[in-house]
ROSE-4610 file (N, C-alpha, C; in Angstrom, 1 decimal, always signed):
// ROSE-4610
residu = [X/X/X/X/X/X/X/X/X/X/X/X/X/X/X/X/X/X/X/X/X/X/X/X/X/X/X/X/X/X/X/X/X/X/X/X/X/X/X/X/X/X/X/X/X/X/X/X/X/X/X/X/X/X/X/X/X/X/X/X/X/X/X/X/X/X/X/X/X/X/X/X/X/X/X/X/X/X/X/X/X/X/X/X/X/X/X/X/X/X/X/X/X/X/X/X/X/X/X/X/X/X/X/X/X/X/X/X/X/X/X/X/X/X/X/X/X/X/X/X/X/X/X/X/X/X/X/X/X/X/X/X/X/X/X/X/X/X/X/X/X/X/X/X/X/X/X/X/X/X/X/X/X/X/X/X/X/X/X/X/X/X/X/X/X/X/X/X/X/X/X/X/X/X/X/X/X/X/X/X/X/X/X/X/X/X/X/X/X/X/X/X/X/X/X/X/X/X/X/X/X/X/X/X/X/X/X/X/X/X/X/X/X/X/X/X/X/X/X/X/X/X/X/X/X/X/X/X/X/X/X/X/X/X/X/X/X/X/X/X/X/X/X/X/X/X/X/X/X/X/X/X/X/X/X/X/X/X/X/X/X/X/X/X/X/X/X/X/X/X/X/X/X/X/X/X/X/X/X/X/X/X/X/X/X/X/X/X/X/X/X/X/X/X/X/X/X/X/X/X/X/X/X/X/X/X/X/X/X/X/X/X/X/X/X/X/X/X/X/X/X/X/X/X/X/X/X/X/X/X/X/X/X/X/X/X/X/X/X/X/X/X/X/X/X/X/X/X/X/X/X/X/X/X/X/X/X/X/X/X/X/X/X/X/X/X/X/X/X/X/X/X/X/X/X/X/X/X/X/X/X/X/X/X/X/X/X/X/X/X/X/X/X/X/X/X/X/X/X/X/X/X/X/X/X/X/X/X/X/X/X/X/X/X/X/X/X/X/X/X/X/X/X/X/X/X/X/X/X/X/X/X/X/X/X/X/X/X/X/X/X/X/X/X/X/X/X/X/X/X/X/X/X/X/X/X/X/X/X/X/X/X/X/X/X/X/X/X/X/X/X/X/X/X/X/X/X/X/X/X/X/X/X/X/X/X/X/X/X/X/X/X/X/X/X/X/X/X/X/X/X/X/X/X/X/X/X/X/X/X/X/X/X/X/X/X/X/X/X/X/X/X/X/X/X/X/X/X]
num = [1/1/1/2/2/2/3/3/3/4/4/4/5/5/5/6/6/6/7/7/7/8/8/8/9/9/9/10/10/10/11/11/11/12/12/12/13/13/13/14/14/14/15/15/15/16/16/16/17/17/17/18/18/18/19/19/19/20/20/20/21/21/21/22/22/22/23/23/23/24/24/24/25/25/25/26/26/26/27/27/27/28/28/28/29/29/29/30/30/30/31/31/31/32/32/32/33/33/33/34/34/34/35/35/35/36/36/36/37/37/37/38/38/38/39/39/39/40/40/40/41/41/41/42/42/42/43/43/43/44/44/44/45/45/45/46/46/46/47/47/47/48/48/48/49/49/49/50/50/50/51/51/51/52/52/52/53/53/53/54/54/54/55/55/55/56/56/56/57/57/57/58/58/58/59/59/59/60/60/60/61/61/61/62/62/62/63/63/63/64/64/64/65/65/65/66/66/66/67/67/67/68/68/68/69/69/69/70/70/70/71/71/71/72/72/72/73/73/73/74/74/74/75/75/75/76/76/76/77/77/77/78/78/78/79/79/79/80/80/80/81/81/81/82/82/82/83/83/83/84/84/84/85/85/85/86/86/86/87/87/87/88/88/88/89/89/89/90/90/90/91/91/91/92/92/92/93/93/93/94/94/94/95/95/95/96/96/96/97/97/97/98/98/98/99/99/99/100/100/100/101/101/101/102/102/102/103/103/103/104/104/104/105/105/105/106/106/106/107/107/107/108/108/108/109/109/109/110/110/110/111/111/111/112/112/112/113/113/113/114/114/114/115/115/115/116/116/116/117/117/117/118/118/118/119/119/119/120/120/120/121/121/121/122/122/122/123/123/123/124/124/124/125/125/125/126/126/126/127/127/127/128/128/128/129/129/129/130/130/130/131/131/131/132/132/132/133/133/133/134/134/134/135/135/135/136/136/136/137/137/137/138/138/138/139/139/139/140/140/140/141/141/141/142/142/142/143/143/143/144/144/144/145/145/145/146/146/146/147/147/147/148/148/148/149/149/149/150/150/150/151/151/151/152/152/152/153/153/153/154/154/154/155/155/155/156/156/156/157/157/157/158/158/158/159/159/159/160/160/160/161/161/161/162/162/162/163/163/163/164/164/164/165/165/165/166/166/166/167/167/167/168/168/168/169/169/169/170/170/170/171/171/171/172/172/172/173/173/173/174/174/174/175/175/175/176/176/176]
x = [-75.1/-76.0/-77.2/-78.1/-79.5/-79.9/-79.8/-80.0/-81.3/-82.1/-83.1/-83.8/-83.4/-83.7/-84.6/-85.5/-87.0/-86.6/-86.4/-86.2/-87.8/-88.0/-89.3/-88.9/-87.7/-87.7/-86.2/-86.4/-85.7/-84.4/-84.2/-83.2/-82.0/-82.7/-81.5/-80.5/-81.1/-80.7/-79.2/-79.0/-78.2/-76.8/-77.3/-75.7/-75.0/-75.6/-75.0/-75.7/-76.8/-77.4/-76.9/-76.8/-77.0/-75.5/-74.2/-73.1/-72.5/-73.0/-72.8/-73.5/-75.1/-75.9/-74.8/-74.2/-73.6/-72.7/-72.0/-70.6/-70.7/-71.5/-71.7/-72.4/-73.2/-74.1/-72.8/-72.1/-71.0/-69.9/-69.4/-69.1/-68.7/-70.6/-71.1/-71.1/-71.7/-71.6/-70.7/-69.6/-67.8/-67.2/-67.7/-67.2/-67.2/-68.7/-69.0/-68.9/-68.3/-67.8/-69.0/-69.9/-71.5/-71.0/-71.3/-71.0/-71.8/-71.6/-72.9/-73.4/-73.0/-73.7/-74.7/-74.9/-75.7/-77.1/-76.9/-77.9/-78.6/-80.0/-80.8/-81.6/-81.4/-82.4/-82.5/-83.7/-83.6/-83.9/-83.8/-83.8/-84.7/-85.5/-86.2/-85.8/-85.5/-85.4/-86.0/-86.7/-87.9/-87.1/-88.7/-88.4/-89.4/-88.4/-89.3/-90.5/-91.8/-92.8/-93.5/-92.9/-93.0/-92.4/-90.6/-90.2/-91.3/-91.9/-92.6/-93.7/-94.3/-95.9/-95.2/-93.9/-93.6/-93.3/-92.2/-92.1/-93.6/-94.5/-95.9/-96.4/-96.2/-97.1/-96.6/-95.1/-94.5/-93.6/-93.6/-92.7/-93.6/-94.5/-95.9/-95.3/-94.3/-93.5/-94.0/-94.7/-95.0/-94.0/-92.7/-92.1/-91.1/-90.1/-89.4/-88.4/-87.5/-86.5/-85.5/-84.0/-83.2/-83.0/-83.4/-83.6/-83.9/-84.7/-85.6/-85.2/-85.4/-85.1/-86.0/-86.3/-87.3/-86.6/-85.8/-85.0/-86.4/-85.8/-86.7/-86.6/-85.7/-85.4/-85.2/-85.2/-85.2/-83.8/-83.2/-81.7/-81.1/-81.5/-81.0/-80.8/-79.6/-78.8/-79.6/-79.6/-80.8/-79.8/-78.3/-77.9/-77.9/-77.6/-76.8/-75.1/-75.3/-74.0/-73.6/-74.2/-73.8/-74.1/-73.5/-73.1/-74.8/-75.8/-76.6/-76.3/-77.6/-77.4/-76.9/-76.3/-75.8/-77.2/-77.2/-78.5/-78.0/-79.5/-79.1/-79.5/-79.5/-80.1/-81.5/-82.2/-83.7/-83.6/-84.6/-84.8/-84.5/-84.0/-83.7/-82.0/-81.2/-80.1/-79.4/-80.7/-80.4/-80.5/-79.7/-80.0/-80.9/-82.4/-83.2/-83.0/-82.6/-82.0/-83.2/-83.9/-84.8/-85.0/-85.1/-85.5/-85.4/-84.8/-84.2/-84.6/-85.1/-85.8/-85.3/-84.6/-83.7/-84.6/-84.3/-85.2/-84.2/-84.5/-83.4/-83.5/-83.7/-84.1/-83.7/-84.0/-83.1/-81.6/-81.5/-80.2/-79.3/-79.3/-79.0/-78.9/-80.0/-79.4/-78.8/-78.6/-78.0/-76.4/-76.0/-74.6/-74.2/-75.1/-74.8/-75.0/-75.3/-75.2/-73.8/-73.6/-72.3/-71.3/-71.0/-69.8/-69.6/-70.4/-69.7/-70.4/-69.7/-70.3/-71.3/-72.4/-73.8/-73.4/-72.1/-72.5/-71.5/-70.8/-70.4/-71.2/-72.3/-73.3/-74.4/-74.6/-75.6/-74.8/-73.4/-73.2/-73.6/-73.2/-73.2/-74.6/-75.4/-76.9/-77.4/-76.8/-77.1/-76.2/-75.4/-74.4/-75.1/-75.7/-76.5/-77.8/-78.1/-79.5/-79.2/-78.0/-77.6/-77.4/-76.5/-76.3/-78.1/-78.4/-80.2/-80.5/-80.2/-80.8/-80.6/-79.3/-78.0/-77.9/-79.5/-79.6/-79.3/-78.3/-77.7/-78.8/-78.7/-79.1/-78.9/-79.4/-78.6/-79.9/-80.6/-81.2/-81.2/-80.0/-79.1/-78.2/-77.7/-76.4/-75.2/-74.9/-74.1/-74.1/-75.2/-75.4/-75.3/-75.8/-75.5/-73.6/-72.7/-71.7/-70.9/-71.1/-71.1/-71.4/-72.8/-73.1/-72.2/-71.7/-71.2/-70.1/-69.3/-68.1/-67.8/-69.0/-68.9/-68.9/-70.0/-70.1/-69.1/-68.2/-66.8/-65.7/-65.7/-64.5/-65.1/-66.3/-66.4/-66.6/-67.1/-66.5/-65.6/-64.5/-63.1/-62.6/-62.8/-62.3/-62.9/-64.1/-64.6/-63.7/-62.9/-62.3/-62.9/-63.9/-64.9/-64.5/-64.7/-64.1/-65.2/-65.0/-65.9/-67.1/-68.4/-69.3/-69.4/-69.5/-69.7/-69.3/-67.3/-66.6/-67.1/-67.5/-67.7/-69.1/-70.5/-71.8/-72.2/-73.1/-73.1/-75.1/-75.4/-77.3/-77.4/-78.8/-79.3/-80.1/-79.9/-80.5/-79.4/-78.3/-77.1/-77.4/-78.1/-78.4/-79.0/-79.6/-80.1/-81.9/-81.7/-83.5/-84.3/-84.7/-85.5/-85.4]
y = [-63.3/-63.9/-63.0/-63.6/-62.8/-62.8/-61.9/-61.5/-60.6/-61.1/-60.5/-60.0/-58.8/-58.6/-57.9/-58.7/-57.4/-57.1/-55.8/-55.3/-54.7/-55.7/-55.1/-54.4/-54.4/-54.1/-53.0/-51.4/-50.6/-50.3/-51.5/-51.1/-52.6/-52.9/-53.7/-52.8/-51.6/-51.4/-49.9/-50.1/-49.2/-50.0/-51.4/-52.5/-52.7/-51.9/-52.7/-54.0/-54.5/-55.8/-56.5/-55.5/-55.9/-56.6/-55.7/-56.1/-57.5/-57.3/-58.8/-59.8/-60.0/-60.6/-61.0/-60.3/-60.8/-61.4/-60.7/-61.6/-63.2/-63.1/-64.7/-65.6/-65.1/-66.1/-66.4/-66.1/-65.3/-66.7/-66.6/-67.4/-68.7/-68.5/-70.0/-70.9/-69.9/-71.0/-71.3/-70.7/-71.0/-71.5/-72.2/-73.0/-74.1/-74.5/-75.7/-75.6/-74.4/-74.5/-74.1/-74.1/-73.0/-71.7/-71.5/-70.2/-69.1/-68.4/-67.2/-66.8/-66.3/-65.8/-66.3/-67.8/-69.3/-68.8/-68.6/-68.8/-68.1/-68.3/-67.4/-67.8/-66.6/-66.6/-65.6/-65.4/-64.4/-64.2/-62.6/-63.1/-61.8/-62.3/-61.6/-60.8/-59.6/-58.7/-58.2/-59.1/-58.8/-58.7/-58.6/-58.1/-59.9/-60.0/-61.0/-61.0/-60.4/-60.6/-61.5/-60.5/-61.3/-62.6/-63.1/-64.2/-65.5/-65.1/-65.6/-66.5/-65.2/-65.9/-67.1/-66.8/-67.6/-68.9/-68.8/-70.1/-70.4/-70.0/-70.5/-71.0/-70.7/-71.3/-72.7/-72.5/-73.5/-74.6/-74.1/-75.1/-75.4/-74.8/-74.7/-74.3/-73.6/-73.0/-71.6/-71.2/-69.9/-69.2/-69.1/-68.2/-67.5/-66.4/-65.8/-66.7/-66.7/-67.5/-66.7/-67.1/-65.8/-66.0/-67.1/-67.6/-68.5/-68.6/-69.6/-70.2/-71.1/-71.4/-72.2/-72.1/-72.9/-73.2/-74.3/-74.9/-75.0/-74.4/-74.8/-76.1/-76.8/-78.3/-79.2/-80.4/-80.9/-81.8/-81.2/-82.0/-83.1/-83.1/-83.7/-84.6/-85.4/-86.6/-87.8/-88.6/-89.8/-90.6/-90.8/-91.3/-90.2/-90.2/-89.4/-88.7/-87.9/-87.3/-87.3/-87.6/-87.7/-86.5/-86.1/-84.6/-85.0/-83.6/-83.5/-83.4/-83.8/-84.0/-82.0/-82.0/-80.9/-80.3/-79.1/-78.3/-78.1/-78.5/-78.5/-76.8/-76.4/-75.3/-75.6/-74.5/-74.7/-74.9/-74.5/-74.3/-73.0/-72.1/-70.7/-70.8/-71.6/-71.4/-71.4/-70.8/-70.6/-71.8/-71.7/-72.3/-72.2/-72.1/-72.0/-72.5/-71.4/-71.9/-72.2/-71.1/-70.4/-69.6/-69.5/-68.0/-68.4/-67.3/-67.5/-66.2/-66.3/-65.2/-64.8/-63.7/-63.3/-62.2/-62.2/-61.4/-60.7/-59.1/-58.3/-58.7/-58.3/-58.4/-60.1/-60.7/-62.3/-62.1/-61.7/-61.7/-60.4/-59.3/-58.4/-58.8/-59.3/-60.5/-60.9/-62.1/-63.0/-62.3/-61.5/-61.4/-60.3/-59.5/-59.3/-59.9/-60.5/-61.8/-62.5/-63.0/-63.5/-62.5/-61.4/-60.1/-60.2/-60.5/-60.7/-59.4/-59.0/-58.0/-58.4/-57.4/-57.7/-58.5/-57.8/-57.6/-59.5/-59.7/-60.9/-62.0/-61.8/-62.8/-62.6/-61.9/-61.7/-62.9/-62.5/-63.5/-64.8/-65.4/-66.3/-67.3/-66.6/-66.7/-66.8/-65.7/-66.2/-67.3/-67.4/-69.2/-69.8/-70.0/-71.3/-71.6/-70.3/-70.3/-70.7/-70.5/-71.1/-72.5/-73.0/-74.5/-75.2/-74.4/-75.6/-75.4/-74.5/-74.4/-75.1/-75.3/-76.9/-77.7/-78.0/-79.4/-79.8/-79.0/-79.5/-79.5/-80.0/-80.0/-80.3/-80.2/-80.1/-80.9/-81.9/-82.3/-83.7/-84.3/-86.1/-85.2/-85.9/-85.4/-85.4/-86.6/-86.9/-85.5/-85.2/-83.6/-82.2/-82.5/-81.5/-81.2/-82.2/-82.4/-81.6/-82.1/-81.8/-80.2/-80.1/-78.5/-77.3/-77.8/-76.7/-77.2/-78.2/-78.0/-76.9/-76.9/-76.2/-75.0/-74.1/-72.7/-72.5/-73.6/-72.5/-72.5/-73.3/-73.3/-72.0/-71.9/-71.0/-69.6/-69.7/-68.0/-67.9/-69.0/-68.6/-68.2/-68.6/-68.0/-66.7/-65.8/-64.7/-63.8/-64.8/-63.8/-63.9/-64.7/-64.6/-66.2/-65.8/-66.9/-67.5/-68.9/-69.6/-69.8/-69.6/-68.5/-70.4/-71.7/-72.5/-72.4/-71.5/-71.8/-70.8/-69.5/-68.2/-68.3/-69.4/-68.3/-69.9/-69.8/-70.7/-70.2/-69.5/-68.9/-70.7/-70.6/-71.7/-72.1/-70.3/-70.3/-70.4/-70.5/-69.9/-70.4/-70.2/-70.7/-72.1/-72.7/-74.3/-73.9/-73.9/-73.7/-75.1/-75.2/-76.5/-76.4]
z = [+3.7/+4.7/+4.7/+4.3/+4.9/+6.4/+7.3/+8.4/+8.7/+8.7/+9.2/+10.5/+10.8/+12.4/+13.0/+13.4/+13.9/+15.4/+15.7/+17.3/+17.7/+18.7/+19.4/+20.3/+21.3/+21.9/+22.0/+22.5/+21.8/+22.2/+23.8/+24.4/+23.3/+22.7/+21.8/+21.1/+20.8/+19.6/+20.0/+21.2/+22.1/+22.2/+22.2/+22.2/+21.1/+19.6/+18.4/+18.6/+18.4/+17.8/+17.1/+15.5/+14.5/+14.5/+14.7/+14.6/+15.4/+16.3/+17.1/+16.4/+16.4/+15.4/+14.4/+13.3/+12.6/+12.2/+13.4/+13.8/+14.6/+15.1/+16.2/+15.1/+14.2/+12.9/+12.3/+11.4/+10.7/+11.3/+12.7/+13.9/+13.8/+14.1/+14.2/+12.7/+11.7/+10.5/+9.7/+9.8/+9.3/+9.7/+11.3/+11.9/+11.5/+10.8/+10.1/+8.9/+8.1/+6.4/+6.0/+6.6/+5.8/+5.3/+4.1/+3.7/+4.0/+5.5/+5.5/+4.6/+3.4/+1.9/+1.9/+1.8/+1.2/+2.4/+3.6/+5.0/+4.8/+5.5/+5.9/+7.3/+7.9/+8.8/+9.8/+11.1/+11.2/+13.1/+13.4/+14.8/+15.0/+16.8/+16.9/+18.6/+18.5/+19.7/+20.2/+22.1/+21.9/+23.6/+24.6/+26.1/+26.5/+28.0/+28.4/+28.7/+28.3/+28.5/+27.2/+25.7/+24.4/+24.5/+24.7/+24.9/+26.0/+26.9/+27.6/+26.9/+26.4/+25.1/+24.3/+23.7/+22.8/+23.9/+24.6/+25.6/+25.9/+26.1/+27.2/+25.4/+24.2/+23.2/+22.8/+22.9/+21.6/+22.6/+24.0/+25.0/+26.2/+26.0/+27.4/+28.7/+28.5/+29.7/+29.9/+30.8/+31.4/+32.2/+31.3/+32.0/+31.0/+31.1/+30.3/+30.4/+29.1/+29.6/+28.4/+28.0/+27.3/+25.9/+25.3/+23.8/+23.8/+22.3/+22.1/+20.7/+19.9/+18.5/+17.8/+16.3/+15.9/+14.0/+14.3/+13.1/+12.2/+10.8/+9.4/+9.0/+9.8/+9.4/+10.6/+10.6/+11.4/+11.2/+12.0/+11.6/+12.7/+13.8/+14.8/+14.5/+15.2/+15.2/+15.9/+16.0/+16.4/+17.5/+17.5/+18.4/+19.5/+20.5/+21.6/+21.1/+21.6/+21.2/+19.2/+18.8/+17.5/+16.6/+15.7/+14.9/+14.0/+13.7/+13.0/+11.0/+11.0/+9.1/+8.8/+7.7/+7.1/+6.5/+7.1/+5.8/+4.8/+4.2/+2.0/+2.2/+1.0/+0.0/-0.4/-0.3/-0.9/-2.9/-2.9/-4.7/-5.0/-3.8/-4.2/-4.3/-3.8/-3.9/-2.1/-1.2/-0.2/+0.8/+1.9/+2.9/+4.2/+4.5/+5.2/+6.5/+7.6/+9.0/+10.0/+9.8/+11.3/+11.7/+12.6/+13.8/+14.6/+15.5/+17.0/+17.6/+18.5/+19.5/+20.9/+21.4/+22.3/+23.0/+24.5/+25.5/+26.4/+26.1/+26.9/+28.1/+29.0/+30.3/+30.8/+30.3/+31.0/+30.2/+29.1/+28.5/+29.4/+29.7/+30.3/+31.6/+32.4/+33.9/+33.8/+33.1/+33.4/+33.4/+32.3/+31.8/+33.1/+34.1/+35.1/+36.0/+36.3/+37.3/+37.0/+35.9/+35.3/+35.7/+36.0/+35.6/+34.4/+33.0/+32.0/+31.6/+30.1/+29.3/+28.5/+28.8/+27.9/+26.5/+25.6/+24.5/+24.1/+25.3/+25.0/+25.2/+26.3/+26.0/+25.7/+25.0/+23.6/+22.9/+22.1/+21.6/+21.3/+22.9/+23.0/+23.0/+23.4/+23.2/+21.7/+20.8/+19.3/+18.8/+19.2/+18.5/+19.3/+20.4/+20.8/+20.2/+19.8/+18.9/+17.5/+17.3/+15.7/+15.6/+16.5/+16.9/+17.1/+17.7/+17.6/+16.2/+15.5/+14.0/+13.5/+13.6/+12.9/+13.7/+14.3/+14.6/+16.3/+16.5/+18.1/+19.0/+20.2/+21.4/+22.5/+23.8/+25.0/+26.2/+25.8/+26.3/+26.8/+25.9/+26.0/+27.0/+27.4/+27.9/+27.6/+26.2/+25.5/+24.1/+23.9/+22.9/+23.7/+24.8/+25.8/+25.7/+26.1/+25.9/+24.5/+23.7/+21.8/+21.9/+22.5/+21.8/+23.1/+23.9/+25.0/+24.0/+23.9/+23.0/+22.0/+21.0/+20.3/+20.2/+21.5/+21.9/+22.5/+23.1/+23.8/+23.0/+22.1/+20.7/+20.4/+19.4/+18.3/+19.2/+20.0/+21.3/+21.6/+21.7/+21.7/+20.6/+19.7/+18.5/+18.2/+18.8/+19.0/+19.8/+20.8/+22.1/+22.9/+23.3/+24.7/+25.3/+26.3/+27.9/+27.5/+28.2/+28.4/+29.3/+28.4/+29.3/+30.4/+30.3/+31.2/+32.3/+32.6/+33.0/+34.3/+34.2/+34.4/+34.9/+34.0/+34.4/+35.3/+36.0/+37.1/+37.5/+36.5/+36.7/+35.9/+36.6/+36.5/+34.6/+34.2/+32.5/+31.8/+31.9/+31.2/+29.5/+28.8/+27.6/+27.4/+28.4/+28.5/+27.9/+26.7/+26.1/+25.6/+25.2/+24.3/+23.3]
């Protein structure tokens, strides 16, 4: 898997990033038979002030919020509730996912607010960011449905509770 990780911000790099990062991508895309090898893409570890610019550029939201994602493809499903097209391979061999952008400071609230552990909803925040990359979304209510399905399977299969069951903050991973 090509994992590409730029940390802006330095208190990421205290939690093991990288390892979680890899494990929740890793997760996420063996869930669907993607061979991590094949993937690429990359994440950016930043503080809610940066996360904000990006929300206020690309969502016109002026405010921090705890990940964001921007698929290299546009896979989405066109009914409601219905499963997205499979990503191909480029001309390189590879599979071009995205970038997904995560903000200590709403990610670190929230999971105290939650009683959960930072480092399990980090997680969970990168498989939601991988799920938008592959297309999902949570804005039908019928895909909304589909994509919580899928983050509480593939984090149980991680060992982590069901952050739906447990986080009750009004961000709990709900981005654009």
């Amino acid at each position: 898997m090509t994992l590409d990780i730029s940390i802006e911000d330095a208190r990421w790099q205290g939690i093991g990033l990288s390892a979680h990062a890899e494990q929740a991508v890793d997760a996420a895309l063996s869930h669907f038979n993607l061979d991590p090898d094949d993937c690429e893409l990359s994440l950016l570890a930043c503080n809610d002030a940066r996360i904000m610019e990006l929300n206020t550029e690309f969502r016109q939201k002026a405010k921090p919020t705890n990940v964001l994602s921007w698929p290299a493809e546009e896979l989405a499903a066109e009914e409601p509730g219905g499963n997205p097209l499979r990503p191909e391979a480029d001309f390189t061999g590879e599979i071009p996912l995205g970038d997904i952008a995560i903000a200590y400071e709403t990610c670190a609230g929230e999971a105290e607010a939650a009683g959960k552990p930072l480092a399990d909803h980090l997680r969970h925040l990168i498989v939601h960011g991988v799920l938008h990359l592959l297309g999902y979304d949570h804005i039908r209510d019928p895909d909304a449905t589909l994509m919580e399905g899928l983050e509480v399977e593939i984090l149980g299969k991680m060992g982590i509770d069901d952050p739906y069951t447990l986080d009750d903050s009004p961000n709990h991973g709900r981005i654009g």
